[in-house]
C-alpha angles and dihedrals in degrees: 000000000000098000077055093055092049095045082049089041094067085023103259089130118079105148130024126154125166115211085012115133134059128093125288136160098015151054130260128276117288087043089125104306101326130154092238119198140025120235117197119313097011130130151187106182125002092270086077092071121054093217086048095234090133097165124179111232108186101095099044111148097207103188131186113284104206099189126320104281104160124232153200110175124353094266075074091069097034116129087028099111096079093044107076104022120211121092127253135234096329093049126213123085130347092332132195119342130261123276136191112243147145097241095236109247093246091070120096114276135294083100106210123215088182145034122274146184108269138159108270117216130275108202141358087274096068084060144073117284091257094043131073122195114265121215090260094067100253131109114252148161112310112262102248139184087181144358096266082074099068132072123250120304090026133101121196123250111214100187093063094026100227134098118274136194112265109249113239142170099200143015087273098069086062151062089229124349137006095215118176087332105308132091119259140180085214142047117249117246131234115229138167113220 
C-alpha cells in the first residue's frame, strides 16, 4: 500500500485496482466477435472492480501538457502560444492554442488532479482513431449523416449528428468489448481515485 501512495504521489501510478480483473458478464472470446477474457485490472461493469470505478479508456484524447498551469476556463490559458515555443501534436510552428482540460487517467503520467493549460489539437490526426478536431481545439465525436460514416463499434446518431458508441449488453454486440453498455476496442480499467 505504501509503496502504491508514493508511485500516485510523483504520478507513476495511473492505474491501480485491487480484486479487478476476471470475467463477468460475458463469454469467452470467440463468442461472435467479442473481446473474451479480462487480464488484471480489466473490466467490463463496475462489478468488476471491487471499489466499483469500471472507466472506458478507448477514446481518450491525451494532449500536450506544456507545464502545470492550473485552469479554470481556457481565458486562463490565453497569451500562452508564444511562450514555450515547439508545436504540438501536429508539429510544426506555434501550434494549436492552449485549452483548458483534466488530462483523462489512462495518459501517461503526469497524472493530473486538476485542469491545466495544454495544446489542443489541429487536425483529426492529433486525435484518437474515432474521434476529428473541433473548432474549438478538442477532440470530439465524428460529425455523421449514416452509419457508414463512423468507424467500427459506433452508430450514428442523426439527431446530433456525431458518431456515437453502439449500445450493447455483451461482448457479441461488439468488435472488442461491451463495456458499461457501450462497445469498445478495449477493455475498461479499474482505478481507484
Amino acid at each position: 500500500m505504501l509503496i502504491w501512495l508514493r508511485r500516485l504521489m510523483f504520478g507513476t501510478a495511473l492505474v491501480v485496482s485491487f480484486g479487478c480483473g476476471g470475467v463477468n458478464g460475458s463469454g469467452p472470446a470467440g463468442d461472435g466477435g467479442g473481446g473474451g477474457a479480462l487480464g488484471q485490472n480489466e473490466c467490463r461493469v463496475g462489478e468488476d472492480c471491487n471499489n466499483n470505478t469500471c472507466n472506458r479508456v478507448s477514446d481518450a484524447a491525451c494532449y500536450e501538457l506544456q507545464r502545470e498551469v492550473h485552469c479554470r476556463s481556457d481565458e486562463d490559458c490565453a497569451g500562452m502560444d508564444g511562450a514555450g515555443g515547439g508545436g504540438g501534436a501536429g508539429g510544426g510552428g506555434a501550434g494549436a492554442p492552449f485549452i483548458c482540460e483534466m488530462q483523462h487517467f489512462s495518459c501517461p503520467p503526469p497524472l493530473q488532479t486538476s485542469r491545466a493549460c495544454v495544446r489542443g489539437c489541429e487536425t483529426d490526426a492529433d486525435c484518437p482513431s474515432t474521434l476529428a478536431c473541433a473548432p474549438d481545439h478538442r477532440c470530439r465525436a465524428t460529425s455523421c449523416a449514416a452509419d457508414a460514416d463512423c468507424p467500427k463499434n459506433h452508430v450514428c446518431d442523426t439527431v446530433g449528428g456525431a458518431c456515437a458508441r453502439t449500445a450493447c449488453s455483451s461482448d457479441a454486440d461488439c468488435e472488442g468489448f461491451c463495456v458499461l453498455g457501450r462497445c469498445e476496442e478495449k477493455p475498461g480499467i479499474c482505478f481507484l481515485y
